[in-house]
N, C-alpha and C positions, 0 to 999 in steps of 0.2 A: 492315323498317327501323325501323319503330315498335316493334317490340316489342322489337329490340332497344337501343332508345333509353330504353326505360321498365326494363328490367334494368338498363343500367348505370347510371342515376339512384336505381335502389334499391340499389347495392353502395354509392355512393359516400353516398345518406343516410344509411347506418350508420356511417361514420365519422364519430363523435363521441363523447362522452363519455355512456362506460355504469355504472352500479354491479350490480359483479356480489355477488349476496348470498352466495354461496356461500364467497367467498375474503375477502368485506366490504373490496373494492378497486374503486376507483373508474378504471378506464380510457379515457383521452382517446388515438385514434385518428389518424391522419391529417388536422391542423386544419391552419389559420392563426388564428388568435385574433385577435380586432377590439379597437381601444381604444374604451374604455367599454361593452362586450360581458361579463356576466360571464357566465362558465359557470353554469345553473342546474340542480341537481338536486335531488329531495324527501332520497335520502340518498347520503354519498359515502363512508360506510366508516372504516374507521383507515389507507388505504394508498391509495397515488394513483401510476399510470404512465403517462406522457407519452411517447410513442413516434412518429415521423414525424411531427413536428410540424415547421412551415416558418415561417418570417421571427420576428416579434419575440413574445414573453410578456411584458406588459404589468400593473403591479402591481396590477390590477383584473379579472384573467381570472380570480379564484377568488374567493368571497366569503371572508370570516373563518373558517378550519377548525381551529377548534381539537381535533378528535379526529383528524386524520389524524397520524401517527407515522412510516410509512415512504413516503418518494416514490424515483420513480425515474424520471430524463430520458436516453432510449435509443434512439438510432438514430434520430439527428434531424437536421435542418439549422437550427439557431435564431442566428438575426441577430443576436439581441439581449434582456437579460432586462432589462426595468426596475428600477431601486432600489425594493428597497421589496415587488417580489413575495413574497418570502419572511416578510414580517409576516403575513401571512395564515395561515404554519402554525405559533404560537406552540410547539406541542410538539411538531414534530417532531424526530425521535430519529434517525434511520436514513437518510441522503440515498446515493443509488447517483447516478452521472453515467459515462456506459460506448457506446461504440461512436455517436458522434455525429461525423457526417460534418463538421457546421458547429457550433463552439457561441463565445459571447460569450470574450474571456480571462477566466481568471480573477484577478480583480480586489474589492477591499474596495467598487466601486460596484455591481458585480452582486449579490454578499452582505449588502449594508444589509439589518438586521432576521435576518441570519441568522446563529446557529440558538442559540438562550441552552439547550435540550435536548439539543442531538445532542451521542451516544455514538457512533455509526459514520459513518462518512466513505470510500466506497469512489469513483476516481477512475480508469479503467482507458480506452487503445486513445481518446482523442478525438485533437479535431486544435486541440490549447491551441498558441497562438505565443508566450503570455507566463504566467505564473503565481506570481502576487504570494503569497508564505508568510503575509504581513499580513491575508487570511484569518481566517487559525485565531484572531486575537485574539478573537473574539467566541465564540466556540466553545471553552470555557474547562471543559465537562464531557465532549469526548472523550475516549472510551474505546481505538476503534477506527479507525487513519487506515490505506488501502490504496491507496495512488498506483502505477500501472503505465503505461509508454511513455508518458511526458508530460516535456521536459529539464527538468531543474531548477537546472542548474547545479550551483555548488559549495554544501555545507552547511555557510552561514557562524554565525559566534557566535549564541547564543539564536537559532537558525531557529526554534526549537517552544518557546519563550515562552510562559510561561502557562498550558502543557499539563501539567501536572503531575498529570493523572488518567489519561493515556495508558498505557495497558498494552498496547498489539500495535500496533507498525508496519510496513508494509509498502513500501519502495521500491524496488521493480523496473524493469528497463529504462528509467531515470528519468537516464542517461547521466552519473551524477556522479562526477567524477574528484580533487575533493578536499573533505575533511571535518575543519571548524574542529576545533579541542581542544575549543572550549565548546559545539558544538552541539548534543548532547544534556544540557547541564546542568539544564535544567527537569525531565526524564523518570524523577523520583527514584521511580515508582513501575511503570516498564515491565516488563513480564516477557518479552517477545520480543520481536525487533529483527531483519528482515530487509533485505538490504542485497544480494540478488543478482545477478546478470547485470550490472552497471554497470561503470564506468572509473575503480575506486578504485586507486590506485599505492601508496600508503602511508599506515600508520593510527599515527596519533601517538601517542606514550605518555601515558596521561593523557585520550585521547577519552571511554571509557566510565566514565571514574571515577566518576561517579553513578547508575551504574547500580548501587546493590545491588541490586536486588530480581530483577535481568535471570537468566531461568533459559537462555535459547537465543537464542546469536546466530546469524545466516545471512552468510558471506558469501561464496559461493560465485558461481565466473565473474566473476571483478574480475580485477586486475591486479595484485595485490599477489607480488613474487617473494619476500620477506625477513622472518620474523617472530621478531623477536629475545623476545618474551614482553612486553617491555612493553606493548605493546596492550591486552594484557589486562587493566591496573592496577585495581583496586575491584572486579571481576567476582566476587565470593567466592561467589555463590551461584550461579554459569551449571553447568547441569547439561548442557546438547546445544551442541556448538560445531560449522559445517560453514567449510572451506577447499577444499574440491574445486572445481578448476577454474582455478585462481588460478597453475601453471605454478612454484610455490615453490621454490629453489634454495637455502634456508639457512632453518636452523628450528631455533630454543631451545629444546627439549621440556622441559629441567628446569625454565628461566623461567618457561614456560609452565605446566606441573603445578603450582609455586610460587603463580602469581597464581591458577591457577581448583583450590583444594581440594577443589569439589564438582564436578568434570567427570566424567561417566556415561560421555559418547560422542561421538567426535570425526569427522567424515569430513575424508579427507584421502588426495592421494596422492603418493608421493614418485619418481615414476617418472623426474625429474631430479638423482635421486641416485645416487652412486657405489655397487652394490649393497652391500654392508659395512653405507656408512652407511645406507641405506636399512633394512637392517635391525637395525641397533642400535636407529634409530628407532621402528620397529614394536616392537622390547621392550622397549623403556623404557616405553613406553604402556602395553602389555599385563600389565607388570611391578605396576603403578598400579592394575591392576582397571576399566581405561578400554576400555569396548567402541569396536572401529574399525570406522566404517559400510563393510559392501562390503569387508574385509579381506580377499579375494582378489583385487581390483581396485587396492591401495595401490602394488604394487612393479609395476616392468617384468617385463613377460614371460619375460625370461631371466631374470631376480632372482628372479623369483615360484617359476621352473621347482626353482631350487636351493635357493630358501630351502623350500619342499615334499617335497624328498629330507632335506631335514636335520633336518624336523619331524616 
């Protein structure tokens, strides 16, 4: 019975916080963090992961690090982050936030002092009830934003204010059913824009129009049944456009070719078309030098069977 009382007291001393030199990342284990406890180490790397961590992070659980770059809080239950945690990592660049059972909302009182560095921003599988976009104001040199199953609601006027260095977004399963005309107005330097699996019904004319620089849009598994071309207004340089999944019933292809004169390749399928049209559509496309993703998968079955004898 003692000896196994002195084993499990040495599994459970190891959870703490280790620097491993190898990866020059600093590892905090299975804690609860004390206020006015600071974690001390001789060195803690450029990279810091926080993992099964329980109840509150207090803005004194880390001294001042100014070499760490990338953090990552993962698989945790955390009650609560004090204001003010985040001065501690003046350059960090890279914050991950991903698969936490419990975490604080997200809110501009969790992120005080965060992040005047960070380029990437990944957000994936928590269990957020509220998620304030007002955020990102501080955070005014992202590059890279990837939010997945978190609601976000609708994306109203200037949601992404200020973000005018954003070139990759990512919002997935992020359950948004409608999207202002001005919301991406700030994004006049994005080059991808993903938008898939969500509850979009209809995309204004005029939404991306500040997008020149945008090479690939996603918006695949939404709800959109009608795309008259306008959608696509300003897009002049998208070269990958995806619609698969979206159940489409009516579709402008000349509108469409019109607003994006650098379209490569299009996924898309018209399996709710009258076969004819269906394939008028596919060579109109084809006609243009526009490769179609999976172009044995675009028409119905029966469509596919005769438009194959005729080719």
């Amino acid at each position: 019975m003692k000896t196994a009382f002195v084993a499990l007291f040495l599994i459970f001393s190891t959870h703490c916080c280790e620097y491993n030199g190898q990866n020059d990342e600093t590892k905090c284990n299975s804690l609860e963090f004390e206020k006015g406890k600071t974690v001390s180490l001789k060195k803690y790397g450029n990279k810091l992961d926080l993992s099964l961590i329980r109840g509150p992070i207090y803005s004194d659980t880390f001294p001042l690090l100014p070499g760490i770059k990338e953090m990552t809080l993962r698989s945790s239950n955390i009650s609560d982050i004090e204001p003010g945690f985040f001065n501690s990592f003046p350059n960090l660049e890279t914050l991950t936030i991903k698969i936490n059972h419990g975490f604080p909302n997200i809110t501009t009182g969790v992120f005080k002092g965060c992040c005047p560095k960070l380029n990437t921003f990944r957000i994936y599988d928590n269990n957020f009830r509220y998620f304030d976009n007002q955020v990102f104001k501080t955070m005014n040199k992202l590059e890279y934003l990837w939010i997945e199953k978190q609601n976000l609601g609708p994306l109203e006027a200037n949601y992404f204010s200020g973000l005018s260095n954003l070139k990759k977004v990512r919002l997935q399963h992020c359950q948004i059913k409608r999207i202002d005309q001005n919301a991406f107005d700030d994004l006049t330097n994005l080059i991808r824009l993903d938008l898939p699996t969500n509850q979009v019904e209809k995309i204004q004319p005029g939404t991306f129009k500040n997008l020149k620089k945008l090479e690939e849009l996603q918006l695949s598994g939404n709800s959109i049944r009608n795309f008259t071309g306008g959608e696509f207004n300003g897009l002049t340089n998208l070269k990958r456009l995806e619609l698969v999944g979206n159940k489409i019933n009516s579709l402008n292809v000349e509108k469409i070719l019109e607003n994006l004169p650098k379209l490569e390749r299009i996924g898309i399928k018209l399996t709710l078309f009258e076969c004819d049209r269906a394939k008028s559509l596919v060579e109109k496309i084809q006609e243009n030098n526009i490769e179609i993703k999976n172009v044995n998968e675009v028409l119905s079955d029966s469509c596919q069977k005769d438009y194959s004898k005729e080719t």
